[in-house]
C-alpha positions in Angstrom: -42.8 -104.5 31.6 -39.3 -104.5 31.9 -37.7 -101.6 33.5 -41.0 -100.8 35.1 -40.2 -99.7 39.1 -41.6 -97.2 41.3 -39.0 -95.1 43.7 -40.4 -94.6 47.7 -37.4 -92.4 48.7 -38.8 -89.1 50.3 -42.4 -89.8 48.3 -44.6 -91.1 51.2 -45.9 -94.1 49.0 -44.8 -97.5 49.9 -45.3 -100.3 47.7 -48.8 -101.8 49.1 -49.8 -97.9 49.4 -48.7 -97.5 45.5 -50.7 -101.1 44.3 -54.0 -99.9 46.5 -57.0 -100.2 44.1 -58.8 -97.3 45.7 -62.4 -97.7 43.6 -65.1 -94.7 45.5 -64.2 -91.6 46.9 -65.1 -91.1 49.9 -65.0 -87.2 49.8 -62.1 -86.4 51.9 -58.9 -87.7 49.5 -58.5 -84.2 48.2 -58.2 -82.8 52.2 -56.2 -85.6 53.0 -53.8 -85.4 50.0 -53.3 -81.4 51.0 -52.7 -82.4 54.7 -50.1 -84.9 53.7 -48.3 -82.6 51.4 -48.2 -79.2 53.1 -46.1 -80.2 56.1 -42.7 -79.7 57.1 -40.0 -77.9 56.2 -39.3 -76.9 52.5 -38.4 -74.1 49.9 -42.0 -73.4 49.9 -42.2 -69.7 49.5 -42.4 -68.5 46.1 -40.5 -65.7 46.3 -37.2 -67.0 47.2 -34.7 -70.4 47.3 -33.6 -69.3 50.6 -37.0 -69.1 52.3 -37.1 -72.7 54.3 -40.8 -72.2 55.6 -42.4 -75.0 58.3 -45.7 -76.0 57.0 -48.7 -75.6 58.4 -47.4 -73.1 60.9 -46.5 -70.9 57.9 -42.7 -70.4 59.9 -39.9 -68.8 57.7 -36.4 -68.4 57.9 -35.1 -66.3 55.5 -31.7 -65.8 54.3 -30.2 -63.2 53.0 -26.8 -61.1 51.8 -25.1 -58.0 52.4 -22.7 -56.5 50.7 -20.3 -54.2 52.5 -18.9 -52.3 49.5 -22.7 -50.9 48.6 -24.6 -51.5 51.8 -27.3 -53.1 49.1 -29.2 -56.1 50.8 -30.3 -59.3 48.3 -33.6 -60.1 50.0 -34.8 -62.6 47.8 -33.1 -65.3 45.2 -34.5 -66.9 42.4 -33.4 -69.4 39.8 -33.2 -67.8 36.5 -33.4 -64.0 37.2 -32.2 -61.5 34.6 -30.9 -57.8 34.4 -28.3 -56.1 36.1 -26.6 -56.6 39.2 -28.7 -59.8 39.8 -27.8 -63.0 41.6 -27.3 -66.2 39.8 -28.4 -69.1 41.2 -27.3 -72.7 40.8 -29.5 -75.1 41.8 -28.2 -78.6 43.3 -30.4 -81.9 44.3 -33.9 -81.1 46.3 -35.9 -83.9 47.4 -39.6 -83.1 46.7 -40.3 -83.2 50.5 -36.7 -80.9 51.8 -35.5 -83.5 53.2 -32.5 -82.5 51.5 -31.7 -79.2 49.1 -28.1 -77.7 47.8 -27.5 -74.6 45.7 -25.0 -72.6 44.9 -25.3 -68.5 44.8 -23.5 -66.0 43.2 -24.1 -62.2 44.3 -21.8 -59.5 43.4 -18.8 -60.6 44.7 -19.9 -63.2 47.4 -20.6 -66.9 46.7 -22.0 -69.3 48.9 -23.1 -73.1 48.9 -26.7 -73.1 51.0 -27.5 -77.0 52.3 -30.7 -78.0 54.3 -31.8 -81.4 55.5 -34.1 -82.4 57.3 -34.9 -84.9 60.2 -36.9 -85.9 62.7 -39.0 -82.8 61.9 -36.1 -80.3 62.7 -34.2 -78.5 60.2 -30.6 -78.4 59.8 -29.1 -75.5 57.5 -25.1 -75.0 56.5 -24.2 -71.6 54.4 -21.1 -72.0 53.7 -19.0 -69.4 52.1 -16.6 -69.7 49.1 -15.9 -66.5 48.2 -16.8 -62.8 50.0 -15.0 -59.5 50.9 -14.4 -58.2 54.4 -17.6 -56.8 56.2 -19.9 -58.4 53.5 -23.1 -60.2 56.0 -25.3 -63.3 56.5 -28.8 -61.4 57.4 -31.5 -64.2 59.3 -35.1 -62.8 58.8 -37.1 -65.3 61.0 -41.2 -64.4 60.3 -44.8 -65.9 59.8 -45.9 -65.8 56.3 -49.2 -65.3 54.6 -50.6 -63.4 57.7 -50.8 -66.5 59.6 -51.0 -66.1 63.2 -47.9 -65.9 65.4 -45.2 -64.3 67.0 -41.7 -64.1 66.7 -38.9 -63.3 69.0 -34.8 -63.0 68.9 -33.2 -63.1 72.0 -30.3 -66.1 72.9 -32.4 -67.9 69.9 -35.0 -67.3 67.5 -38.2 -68.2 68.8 -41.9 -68.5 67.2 -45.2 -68.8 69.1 -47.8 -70.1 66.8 -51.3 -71.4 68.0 -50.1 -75.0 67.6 -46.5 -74.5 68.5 -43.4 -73.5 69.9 -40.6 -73.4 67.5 -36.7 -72.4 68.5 -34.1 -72.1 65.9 -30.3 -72.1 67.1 -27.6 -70.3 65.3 -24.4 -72.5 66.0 -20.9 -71.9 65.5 -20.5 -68.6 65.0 -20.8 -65.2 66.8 -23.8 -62.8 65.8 -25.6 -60.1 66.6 -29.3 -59.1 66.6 -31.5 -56.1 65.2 -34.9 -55.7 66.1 -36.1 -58.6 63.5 -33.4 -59.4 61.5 -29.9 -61.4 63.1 -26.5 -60.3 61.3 -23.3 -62.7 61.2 -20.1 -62.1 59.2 -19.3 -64.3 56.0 -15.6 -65.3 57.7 -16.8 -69.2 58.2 -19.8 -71.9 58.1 -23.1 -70.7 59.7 -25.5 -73.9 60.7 -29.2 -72.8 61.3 -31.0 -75.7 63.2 -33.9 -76.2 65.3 -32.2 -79.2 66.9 -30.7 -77.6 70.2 -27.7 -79.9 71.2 -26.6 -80.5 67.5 -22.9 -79.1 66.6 -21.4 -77.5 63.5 -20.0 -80.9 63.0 -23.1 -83.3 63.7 -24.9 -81.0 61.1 -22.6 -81.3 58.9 -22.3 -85.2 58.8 -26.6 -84.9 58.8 -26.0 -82.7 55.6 -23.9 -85.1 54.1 -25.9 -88.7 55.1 -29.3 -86.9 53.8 -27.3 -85.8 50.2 -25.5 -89.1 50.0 -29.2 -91.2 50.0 -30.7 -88.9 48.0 -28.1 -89.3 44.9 -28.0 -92.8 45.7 -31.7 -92.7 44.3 -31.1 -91.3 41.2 -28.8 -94.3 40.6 -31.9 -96.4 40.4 -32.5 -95.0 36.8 -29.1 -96.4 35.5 -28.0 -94.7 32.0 -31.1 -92.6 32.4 -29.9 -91.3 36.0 -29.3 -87.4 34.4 -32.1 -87.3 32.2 -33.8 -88.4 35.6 -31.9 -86.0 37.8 -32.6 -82.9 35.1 -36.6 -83.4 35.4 -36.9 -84.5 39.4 -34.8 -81.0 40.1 -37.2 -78.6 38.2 -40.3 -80.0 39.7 -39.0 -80.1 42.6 -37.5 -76.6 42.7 -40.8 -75.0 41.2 -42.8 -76.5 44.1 -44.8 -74.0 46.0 -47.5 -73.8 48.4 -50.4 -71.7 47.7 -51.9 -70.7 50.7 -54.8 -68.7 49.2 -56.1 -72.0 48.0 -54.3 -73.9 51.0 -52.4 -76.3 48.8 -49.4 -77.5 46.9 -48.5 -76.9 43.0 -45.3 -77.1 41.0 -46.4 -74.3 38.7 -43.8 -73.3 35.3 -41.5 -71.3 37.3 -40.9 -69.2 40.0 -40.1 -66.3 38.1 -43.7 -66.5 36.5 -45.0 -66.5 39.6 -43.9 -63.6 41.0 -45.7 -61.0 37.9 -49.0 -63.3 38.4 -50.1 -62.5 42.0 -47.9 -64.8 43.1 -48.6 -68.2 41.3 -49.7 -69.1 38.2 -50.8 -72.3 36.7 -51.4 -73.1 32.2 -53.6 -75.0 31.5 -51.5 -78.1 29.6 -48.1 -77.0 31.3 -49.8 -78.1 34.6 -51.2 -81.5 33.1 -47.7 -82.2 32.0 -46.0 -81.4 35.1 -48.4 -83.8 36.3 -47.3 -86.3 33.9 -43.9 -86.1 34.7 -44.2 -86.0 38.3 -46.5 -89.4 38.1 -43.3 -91.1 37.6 -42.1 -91.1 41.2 -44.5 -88.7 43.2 -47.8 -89.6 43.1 -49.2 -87.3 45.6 -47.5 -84.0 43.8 -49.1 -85.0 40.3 -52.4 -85.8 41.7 -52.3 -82.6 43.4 -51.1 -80.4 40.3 -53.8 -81.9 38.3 -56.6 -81.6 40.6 -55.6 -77.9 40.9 -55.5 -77.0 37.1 -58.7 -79.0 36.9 -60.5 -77.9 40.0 -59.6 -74.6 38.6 -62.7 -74.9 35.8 -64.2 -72.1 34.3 -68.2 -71.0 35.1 -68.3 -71.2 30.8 -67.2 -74.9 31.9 -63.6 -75.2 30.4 -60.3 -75.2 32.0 -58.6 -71.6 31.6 -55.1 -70.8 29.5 -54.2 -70.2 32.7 -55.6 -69.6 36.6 -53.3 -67.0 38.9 -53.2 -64.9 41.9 -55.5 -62.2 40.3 -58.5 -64.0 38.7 -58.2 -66.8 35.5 -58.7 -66.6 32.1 -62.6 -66.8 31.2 -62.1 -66.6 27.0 -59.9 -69.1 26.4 -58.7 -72.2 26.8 -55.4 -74.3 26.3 -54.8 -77.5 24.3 -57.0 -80.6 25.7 -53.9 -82.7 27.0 -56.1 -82.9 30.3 -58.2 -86.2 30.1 -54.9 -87.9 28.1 -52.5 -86.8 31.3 -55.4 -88.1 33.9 -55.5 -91.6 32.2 -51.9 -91.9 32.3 -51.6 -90.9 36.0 -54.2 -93.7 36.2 -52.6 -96.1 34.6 -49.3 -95.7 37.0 -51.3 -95.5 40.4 -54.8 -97.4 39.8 -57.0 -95.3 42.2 -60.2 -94.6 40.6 -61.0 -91.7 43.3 -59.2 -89.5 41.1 -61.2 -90.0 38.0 -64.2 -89.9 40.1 -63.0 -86.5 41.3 -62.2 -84.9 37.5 -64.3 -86.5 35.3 -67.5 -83.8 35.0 -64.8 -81.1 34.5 -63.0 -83.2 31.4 -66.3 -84.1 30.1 -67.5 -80.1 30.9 -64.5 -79.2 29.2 -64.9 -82.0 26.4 -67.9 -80.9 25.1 -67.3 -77.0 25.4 -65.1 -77.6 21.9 -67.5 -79.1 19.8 -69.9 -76.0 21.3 -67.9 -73.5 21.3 -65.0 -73.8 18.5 -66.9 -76.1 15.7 -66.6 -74.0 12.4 -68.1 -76.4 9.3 -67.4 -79.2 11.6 -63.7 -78.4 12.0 -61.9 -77.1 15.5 -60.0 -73.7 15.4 -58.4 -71.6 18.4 -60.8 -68.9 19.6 -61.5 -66.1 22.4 -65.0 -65.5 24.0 -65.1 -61.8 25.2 -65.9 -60.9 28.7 -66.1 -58.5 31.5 -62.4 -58.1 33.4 -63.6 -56.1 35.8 -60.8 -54.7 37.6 -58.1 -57.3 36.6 -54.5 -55.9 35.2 -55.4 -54.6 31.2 -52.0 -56.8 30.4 -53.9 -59.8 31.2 -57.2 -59.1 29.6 -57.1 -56.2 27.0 -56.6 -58.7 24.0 -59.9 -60.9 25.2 -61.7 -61.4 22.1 -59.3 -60.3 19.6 -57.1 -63.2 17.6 -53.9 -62.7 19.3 -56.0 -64.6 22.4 -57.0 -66.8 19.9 -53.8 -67.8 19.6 -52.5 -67.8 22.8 -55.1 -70.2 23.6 -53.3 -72.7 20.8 -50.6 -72.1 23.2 -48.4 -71.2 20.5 -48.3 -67.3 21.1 -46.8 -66.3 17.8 -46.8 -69.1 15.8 -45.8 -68.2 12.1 -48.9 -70.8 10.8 -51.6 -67.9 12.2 -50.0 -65.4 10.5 -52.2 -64.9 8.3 -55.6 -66.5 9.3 -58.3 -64.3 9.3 -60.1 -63.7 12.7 -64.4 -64.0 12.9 -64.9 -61.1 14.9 -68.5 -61.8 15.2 -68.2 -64.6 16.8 -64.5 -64.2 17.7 -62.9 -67.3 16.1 -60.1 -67.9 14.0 -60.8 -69.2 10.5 -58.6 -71.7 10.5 -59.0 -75.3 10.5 -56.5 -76.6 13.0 -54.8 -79.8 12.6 -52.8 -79.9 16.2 -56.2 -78.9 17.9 -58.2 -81.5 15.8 -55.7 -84.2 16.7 -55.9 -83.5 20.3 -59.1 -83.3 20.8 -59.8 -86.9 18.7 -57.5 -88.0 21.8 -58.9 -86.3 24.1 -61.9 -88.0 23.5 -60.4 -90.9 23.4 -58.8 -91.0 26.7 -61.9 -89.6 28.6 -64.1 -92.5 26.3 -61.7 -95.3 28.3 -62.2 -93.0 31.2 -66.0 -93.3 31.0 -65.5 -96.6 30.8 -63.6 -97.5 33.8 -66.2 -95.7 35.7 -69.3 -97.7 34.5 -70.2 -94.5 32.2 -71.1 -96.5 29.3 -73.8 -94.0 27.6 -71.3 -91.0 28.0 -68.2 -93.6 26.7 -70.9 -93.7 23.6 -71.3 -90.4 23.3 -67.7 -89.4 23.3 -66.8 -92.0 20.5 -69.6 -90.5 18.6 -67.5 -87.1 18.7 -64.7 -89.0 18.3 -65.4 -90.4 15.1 -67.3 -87.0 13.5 -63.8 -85.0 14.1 -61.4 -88.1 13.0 -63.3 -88.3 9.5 -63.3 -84.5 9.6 -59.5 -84.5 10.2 -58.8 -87.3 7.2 -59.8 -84.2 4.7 -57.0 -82.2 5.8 -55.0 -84.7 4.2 -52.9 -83.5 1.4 -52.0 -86.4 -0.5 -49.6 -84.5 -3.1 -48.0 -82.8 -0.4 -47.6 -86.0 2.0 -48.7 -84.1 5.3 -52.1 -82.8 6.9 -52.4 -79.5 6.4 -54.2 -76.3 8.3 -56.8 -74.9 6.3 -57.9 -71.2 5.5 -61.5 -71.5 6.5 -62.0 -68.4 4.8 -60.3 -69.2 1.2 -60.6 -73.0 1.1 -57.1 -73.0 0.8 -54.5 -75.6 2.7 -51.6 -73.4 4.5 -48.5 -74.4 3.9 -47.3 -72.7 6.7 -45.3 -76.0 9.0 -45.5 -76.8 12.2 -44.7 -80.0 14.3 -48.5 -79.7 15.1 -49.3 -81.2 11.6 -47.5 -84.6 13.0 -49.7 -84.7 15.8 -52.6 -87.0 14.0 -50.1 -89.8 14.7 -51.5 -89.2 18.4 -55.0 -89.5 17.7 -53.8 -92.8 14.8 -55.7 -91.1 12.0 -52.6 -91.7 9.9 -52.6 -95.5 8.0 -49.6 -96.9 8.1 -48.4 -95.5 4.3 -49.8 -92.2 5.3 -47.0 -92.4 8.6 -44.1 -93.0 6.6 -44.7 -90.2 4.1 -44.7 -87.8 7.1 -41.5 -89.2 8.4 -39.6 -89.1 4.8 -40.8 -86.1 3.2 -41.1 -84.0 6.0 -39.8 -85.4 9.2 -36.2 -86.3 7.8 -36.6 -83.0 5.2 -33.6 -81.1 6.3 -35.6 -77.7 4.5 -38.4 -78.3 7.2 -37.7 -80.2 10.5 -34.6 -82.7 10.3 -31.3 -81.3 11.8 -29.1 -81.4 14.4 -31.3 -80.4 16.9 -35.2 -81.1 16.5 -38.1 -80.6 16.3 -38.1 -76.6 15.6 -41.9 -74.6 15.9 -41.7 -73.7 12.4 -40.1 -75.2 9.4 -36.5 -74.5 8.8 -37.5 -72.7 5.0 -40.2 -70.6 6.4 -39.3 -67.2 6.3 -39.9 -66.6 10.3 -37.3 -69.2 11.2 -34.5 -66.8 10.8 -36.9 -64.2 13.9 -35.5 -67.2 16.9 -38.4 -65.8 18.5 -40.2 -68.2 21.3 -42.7 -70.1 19.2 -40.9 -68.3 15.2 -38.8 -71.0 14.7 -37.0 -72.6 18.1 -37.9 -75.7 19.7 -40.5 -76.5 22.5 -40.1 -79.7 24.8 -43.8 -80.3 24.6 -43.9 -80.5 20.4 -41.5 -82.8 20.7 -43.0 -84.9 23.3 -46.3 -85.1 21.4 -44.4 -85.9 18.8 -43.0 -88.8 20.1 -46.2 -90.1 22.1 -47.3 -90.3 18.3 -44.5 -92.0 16.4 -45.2 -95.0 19.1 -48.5 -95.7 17.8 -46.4 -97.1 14.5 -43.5 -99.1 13.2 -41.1 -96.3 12.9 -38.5 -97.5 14.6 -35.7 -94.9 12.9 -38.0 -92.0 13.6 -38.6 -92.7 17.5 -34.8 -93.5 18.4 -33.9 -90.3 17.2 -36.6 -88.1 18.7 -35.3 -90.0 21.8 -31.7 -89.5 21.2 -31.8 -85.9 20.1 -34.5 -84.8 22.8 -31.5 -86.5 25.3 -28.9 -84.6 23.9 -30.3 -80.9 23.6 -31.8 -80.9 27.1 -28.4 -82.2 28.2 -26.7 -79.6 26.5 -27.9 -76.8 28.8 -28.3 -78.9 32.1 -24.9 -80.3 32.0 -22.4 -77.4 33.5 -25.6 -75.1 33.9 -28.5 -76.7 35.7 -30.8 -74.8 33.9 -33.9 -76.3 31.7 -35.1 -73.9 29.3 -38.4 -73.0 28.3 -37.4 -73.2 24.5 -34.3 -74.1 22.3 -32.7 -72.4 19.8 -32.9 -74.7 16.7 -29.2 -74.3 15.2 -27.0 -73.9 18.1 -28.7 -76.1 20.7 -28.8 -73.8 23.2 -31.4 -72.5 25.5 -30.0 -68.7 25.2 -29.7 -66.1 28.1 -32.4 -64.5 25.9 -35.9 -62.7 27.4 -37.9 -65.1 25.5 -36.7 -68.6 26.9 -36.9 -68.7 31.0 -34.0 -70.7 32.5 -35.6 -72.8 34.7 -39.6 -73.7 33.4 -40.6 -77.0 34.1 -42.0 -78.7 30.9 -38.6 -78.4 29.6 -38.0 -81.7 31.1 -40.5 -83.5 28.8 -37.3 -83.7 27.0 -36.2 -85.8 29.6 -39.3 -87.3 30.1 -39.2 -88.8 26.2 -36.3 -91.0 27.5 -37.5 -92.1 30.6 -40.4 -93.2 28.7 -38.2 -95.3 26.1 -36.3 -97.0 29.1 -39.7 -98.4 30.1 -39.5 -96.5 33.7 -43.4 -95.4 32.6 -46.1 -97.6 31.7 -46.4 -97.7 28.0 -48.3 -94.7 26.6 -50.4 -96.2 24.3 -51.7 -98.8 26.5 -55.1 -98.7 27.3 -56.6 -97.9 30.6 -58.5 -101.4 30.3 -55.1 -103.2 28.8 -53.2 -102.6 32.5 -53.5 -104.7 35.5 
C-alpha cells in the first residue's frame, strides 16, 4: 500500500522484529511485554509531569515550585487542571519511552521550560527559568514510590539504595541547599539534574538538544500529516502511566481522570481506541492497553464501562469496539499470540449481548444491579437505574434517550438501538475473521449466525420515507426521531445498499438542519432542541462519532462524503492543538473550539481519533476494511 511504513525511533521494534509471524503463545508474552515496557526512566507517575520515576526500582525525582510572595508550594502539575490559582501546563514532544520530554509551566508568576533525555540509562534534566521573582524556589523531592523498598539519602548528592541498585543523582551548575528530604535552589539560572556524574551544564545541554532534534526529525516521516501525527503521538504518550498495583503500563484518558479514580482508570472502548491509535507506531503500548482493558473482564463475563483503582464496573458495559480494535492491531503486527491471549474474553463478551440485552431480538443499553459493597456511592448508586443504562451507550446524556422508557424489572432500556446494533453486527464480524485465523471454524459459524439474526433485525429500523435508520421506542412501536451520528453507524456493519448510503449522505449527512456545518459531526442534530444545552454529549462533537463515522463511509463509493470528514476532522482538532497543545475531549459544534469548560477535559486521549481519521487517509494504517485473511 502506498504510504504504508512503520517508525522504529524510541519503539523497540525493528523491522524483522515488526514482520515476525509469531503463531502460539507460549505463556510468557504478556510478562515479557511488561518487562520490556516498565523500565527506565519516564513521566511515569500519575500524579505529576514533573515526577521522572526509574522503572522497576520505582526511583522518583520530583520537581517542584515555590513561590516566595505566598510561601505556597506546587507539589504536583498536571496537563489540563482547572480552578483557581492553578498551574497551566504546556506540553512539548515526549517520546513514548523519555528518551526525550519538553513542557512548558506556568505558576503564579514563575515560568519554566522542564527538558529530560535520556541516555545510556542515565537521566539528564534542564529547568530552565523564563520568568520568576526574587526568592521564588526550585524544590527536588528525591523518594521511592508505591512503597517499594528503598532508601534515600541527600548529602554532596542524592543517593538511592534499592535491592537491585545504587542510584546517584548530581545537581550541577548551581548552588543549593538541603532539608531533611527535600533540596532547595533559587530560580536565578539553569538547574541540570543528572545521574551521569562527570557531565556539565553544557554537555547536558547539547544531550538535551541531540535527543529533541532526532525525535522531531521522526515526525517528519509523516510529511503533510507530520501535525496531525505530532497531535496524537503527544497525548498518548503524555497519558502513559505505570500501574503498579497490576505491575504494568497503560495510556489511560487522562491524567486528571486518574487522579478521582484511585489513581487510574481505564473505559472500556476509550482503551480499545488508544490501542488503535497507538498500533500505528508502538506496538508494544497498544498490545499492552488492550490486554489490560480486556484482561480486565467481568465475573458476569463482559468487559466493564470502566475498571479503576477502587473496583470496576459489574452492570454495565461499553460499546463492543473490542474484537474490531484487536483485528486491526492484528492486521499491523501479524502475531497471533495476541488473539490467542483475548479471544475467550471477546467471545465471553460477544455472546453476553445477545444474553443479556436482546429485547424482541433488538440490542438496547442496559444495567444489571449488584452489590457495591464498600465502593464510593458516586460510582455505584445509579447501578440499575437508566442513567447507567446510558452511560453504558457511552453517551452519558445523549438527547435520543430522553425519553425512552426504562424496564425496571429487568433493568433495560426500551429502546431499540441503532449505534449498539451496528456495532455489535461488527463486532461479530471482526471476532468471526478472528475465529478464523485461529482455526475456530465452529465458533466463526456461530458468530455469523448472530451476525446475520441482528443485520436482518437492524434492516427494519430502516425508515424508508425518512432516508435514515431510526431508534425505536420498544415500548410505543414508534421510530425516534431524535438524531444522532449513531444512526450512520450501519455503514460500519455494510447493512446499507448502495442507494440506501447515498440517502444518508444527502438528506441527512449534508442537511445543514441536522449534521452538515462548519465543523462536524455534532452528538445531536443541529434542529433538536438540546443542541442549543453545549452540554458534553447535548449537542458538541466527539472524536470517536466521527471516527466511526468515517471507518463507515469507506465501506462505499462516497468519495465527497469521506474527504470532508477527513478534512474537517483535520481542521477542528488543529484548531485547538495549534497555539494550545491541548486535545479536547469534545468540541463545541459552532465555534470549533474545545472550551475551557468543566465538561470537555483538555488533554483526553481519544481526541486524537481526529487525527487518526487522516493518518488513516494518507495510507500510514493498513486499510480498515481489509480483511484479516486479505493481508499478507
Amino acid at each position: 500500500m502506498i504510504g504504508l511504513f512503520f517508525p522504529f525511533f524510541n519503539c523497540g521494534d525493528s523491522p524483522k522484529q515488526l514482520s515476525e509471524v509469531h503463531n502460539e503463545p507460549t505463556g510468557n508474552e504478556m510478562i515479557d511485554l511488561t518487562n520490556k515496557l516498565a523500565k527506565g526512566w519516564n513521566t511515569w507517575n500519575t500524579r505529576s509531569v514533573l515526577s521522572h520515576v526509574l522503572l522497576p526500582e520505582s526511583f522518583a525525582i520530583d520537581l517542584q515550585l515555590k513561590d516566595n510572595k505566598s510561601g505556597d508550594i506546587l507539589k504536583e502539575a498536571l496537563i489540563g487542571r482547572r480552578g483557581d490559582s492553578i498551574e497551566r501546563v504546556i506540553p512539548g514532544f515526549h517520546a513514548y519511552d523519555g528518551s526525550y520530554t519538553s513542557l512548558k509551566l506556568e505558576w503564579r508568576d514563575i515560568t519554566v521550560q522542564v527538558q529530560s533525555a535520556t541516555k545510556n540509562d542515565m537521566l539528564y534534566v534542564l529547568v530552565t527559568p523564563i520568568k520568576s521573582a526574587d526568592g521564588d524556589s526550585l524544590i527536588i523531592n528525591p523518594k521511592m514510590l508505591w512503597e517499594k523498598e528503598g532508601v534515600v539519602s541527600i548529602d554532596n548528592n542524592i543517593t538511592a539504595q534499592t535491592p537491585s541498585k545504587t542510584i546517584t543523582a548530581y545537581i550541577v551548575g548551581h548552588q543549593w541547599e538541603a532539608n531533611s528530604d527535600t533540596i532547595l535552589t533559587s530560580l536565578d539560572q539553569p538547574i541540570a539534574i543528572s545521574t551521569d556524574k562527570d557531565k556539565s551544564v553544557e554537555e547536558i545541554e547539547k544531550i538535551l538538544n541531540e535527543s529533541r532534534v532526532a525525535f522531531a526529525e521522526m515526525k517528519t516521516n509523516y510529511g503533510e500529516s507530520s501535525e496531525l501525527y505530532n497531535s496524537m503521538q503527544s497525548v498518548l504518550a503524555w497519558d502513559q502511566i505505570y500501574e503498579p498495583t497490576n505491575d504494568r503500563v497503560i495510556t489511560p484518558v487522562s491524567r486528571i481522570w486518574n487522579t478521582e479514580w484511585g489513581g487510574w482508570v481505564l473505559f472500556d472502548w476509550d482503551t480499545y481506541f488508544a490501542a488503535y491509535m497507538l498500533s500505528l507506531d508502538n506496538k508494544d503500548l497498544a498490545y499492552s492497553n488492550a490486554l489490560a482493558i480486556t484482561k480486565d473482564i467481568t465475573e458476569g463475563g463482559f468487559i466493564p464501562n470502566w475498571s479503576c483503582g477502587f473496583t470496576k464496573s459489574k452492570d454495565r458495559s461499553q460499546p463492543p469496539v473490542g474484537s474490531y480494535v484487536i483485528k486491526q492491531i492484528y492486521k499491523q503486527h501479524k502475531q497471533k499470540w495476541l488473539l490467542h491471549e483475548v479471544f475467550n474474553e471477546l467471545l465471553s463478551w460477544n455472546r453476553w449481548w445477545e444474553k443479556n440485552r436482546d429485547v424482541d431480538g433488538y440490542l438496547c443499553w442496559g444495567s444489571n444491579p449488584y452489590d457495591p459493597g464498600d465502593n464510593p456511592e458516586w460510582l455505584t448508586q445509579k447501578n440499575g437505574k437508566k442513567q447507567a443504562a446510558l452511560w453504558e451507550s457511552g453517551l452519558d446524556n445523549s438527547p435520543m434517550y430522553d425519553d425512552a422508557s426504562f424496564d425496571s424489572e429487568n433493568h433495560i432500556m426500551q429502546l431499540a438501538d441503532v449505534g449498539l446494533m451496528s456495532l455489535y453486527i461488527l463486532d461479530c464480524q471482526s471476532l468471526s475473521e478472528i475465529a478464523e485465523e485461529l482455526g475456530k471454524s465452529d465458533i466463526a459459524e456461530e458468530l455469523k449466525v448472530r451476525e446475520s439474526k441482528y443485520r436482518n433485525k437492524l434492516k427494519t429500523l430502516w425508515n424508508n420515507e425518512f432516508g435514515l435508520y431510526l431508534n425505536k421506542d420498544l415500548a410505543t412501536g414508534e421510530f425516534s426521531y431524535r438524531l444522532s451520528p449513531t444512526l450512520f453507524y450501519p455503514l460500519l456493519a455494510k447493512v446499507p445498499d448502495d442507494l440506501q448510503a447515498n440517502r444518508m449522505m444527502a438528506e441527512h449527512f449534508y442537511n445543514p438542519q441536522e449534521f452538515w456545518g462548519e465543523y462536524i459531526l455534532p452528538s445531536i442534530a443541529r434542529n433538536d432542541t438540546a443542541f442549543k444545552d453545549n452540554n458534553y454529549w447535548r449537542g458538541r462533537i466527539w472524536a470517536p462519532m466521527n471516527f466511526l463515522v468515517y471507518l463507515g463511509i469507506r465501506n462505499y463509493d462516497l468519495p465527497k462524503a469521506r474527504k470532508d470528514i477527513v478534512e474537517k476532522s483535520e481542521t477542528l482538532l488543529l484548531k485547538s492543538w495549534i497555539g494550545e497543545n491541548h486535545i479536547y475531549e469534545n468540541y463545541n459544534s459552532e465555534t470549533g473550539q474545545g472550551d475551557d469548560i468543566e465538561n470537555s477535559d483538555k488533554y483526553y486521549h481519544w481526541g486524537a481519533l481526529l487525527s487518526y481519521i487522516g493518518l488513516i487517509e494518507k495510507g500510514h494504517v493498513l486499510a480498515p476494511e481489509l480483511p484479516i485473511q486479505g493481508i499478507n
